[in-house]
C-alpha positions as CSV (number, residue, x, y, z in Angstrom):
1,X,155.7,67.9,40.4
2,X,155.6,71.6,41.5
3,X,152.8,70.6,43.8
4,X,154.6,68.3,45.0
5,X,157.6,70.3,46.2
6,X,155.1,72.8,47.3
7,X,153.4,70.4,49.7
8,X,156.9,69.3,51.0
9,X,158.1,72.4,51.5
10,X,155.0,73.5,53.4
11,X,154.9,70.6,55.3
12,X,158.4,71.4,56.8
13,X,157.5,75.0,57.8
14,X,154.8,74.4,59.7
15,X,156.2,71.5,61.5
16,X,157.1,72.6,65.5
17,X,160.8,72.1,67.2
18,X,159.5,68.7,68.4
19,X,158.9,67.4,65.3
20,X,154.7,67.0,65.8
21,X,152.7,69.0,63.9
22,X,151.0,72.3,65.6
23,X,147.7,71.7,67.3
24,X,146.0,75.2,65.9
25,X,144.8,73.4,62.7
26,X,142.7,74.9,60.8
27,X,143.5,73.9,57.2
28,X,144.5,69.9,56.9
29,X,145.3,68.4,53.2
30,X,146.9,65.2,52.8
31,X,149.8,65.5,50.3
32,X,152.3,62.8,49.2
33,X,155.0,63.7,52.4
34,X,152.5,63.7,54.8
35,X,150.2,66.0,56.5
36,X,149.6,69.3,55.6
37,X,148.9,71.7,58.2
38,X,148.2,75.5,58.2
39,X,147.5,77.6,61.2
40,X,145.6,80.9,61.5
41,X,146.7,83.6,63.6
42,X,145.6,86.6,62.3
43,X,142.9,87.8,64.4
44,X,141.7,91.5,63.6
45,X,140.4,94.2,65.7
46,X,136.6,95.6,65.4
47,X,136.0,98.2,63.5
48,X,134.4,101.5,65.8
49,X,131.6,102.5,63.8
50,X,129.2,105.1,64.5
51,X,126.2,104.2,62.9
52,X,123.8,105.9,64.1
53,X,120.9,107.8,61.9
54,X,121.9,111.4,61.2
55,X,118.9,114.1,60.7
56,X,119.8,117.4,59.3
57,X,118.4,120.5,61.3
58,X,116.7,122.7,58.7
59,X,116.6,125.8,61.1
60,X,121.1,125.8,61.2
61,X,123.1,128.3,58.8
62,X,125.6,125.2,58.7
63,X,123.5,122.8,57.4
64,X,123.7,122.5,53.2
65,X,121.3,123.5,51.0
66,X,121.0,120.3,49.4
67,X,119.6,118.5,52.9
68,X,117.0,121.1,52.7
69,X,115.2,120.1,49.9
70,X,112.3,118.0,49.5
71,X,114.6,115.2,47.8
72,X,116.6,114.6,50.8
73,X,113.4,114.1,52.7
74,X,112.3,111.2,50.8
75,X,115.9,109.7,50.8
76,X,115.9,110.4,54.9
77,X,112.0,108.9,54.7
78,X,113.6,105.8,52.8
79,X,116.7,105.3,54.6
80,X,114.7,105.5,58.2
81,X,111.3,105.1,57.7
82,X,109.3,106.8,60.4
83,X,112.2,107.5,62.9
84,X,113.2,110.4,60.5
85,X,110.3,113.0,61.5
86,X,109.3,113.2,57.6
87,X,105.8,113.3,56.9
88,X,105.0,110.9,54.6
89,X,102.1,113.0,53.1
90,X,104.7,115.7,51.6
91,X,106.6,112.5,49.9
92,X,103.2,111.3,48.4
93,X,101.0,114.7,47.5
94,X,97.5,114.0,45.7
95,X,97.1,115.1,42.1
């Protein structure tokens, strides 16, 4: 029963002023008034994302300590692969 009155009172929201339903449907249900019709107009912007690769310079007073270290290379080396500038023998040294 709640369904019911749900469905009818949905259906007489979304009807227009001339009595048709709207033509933006995106949702359609068939309920025991009618049609069921719901519209979506919520259309958000893009997000501006930089996201770009960002390589620490070792030789800067402002970069961290902790990007210096040999851990931060092998992160770098696994995040980017190649395009980081890491040599891949100082991730892998021989015994």
């Amino acid at each position: 029963m709640a369904a019911s009155m749900l469905c009818r009172r949905t259906a007489a929201l979304c009807r227009t002023s001339t009595g048709l339903y709207s033509s933006k449907t995106v949702l359609s249900a068939s309920c025991r008034g009618g049609l069921l019709s719901q519209t979506a107009s919520y259309n958000p912007r893009p997000l501006k994302l930089n996201l770009g690769e960002y390589l620490p310079d070792k030789d800067s007073e402002k970069t961290p300590e902790w990007q210096k270290t040999a851990r931060y290379d092998k992160k770098l080396f696994g995040r980017y692969g190649s395009a980081s500038g890491v040599d891949p023998a100082s991730l892998w040294p021989s015994p």
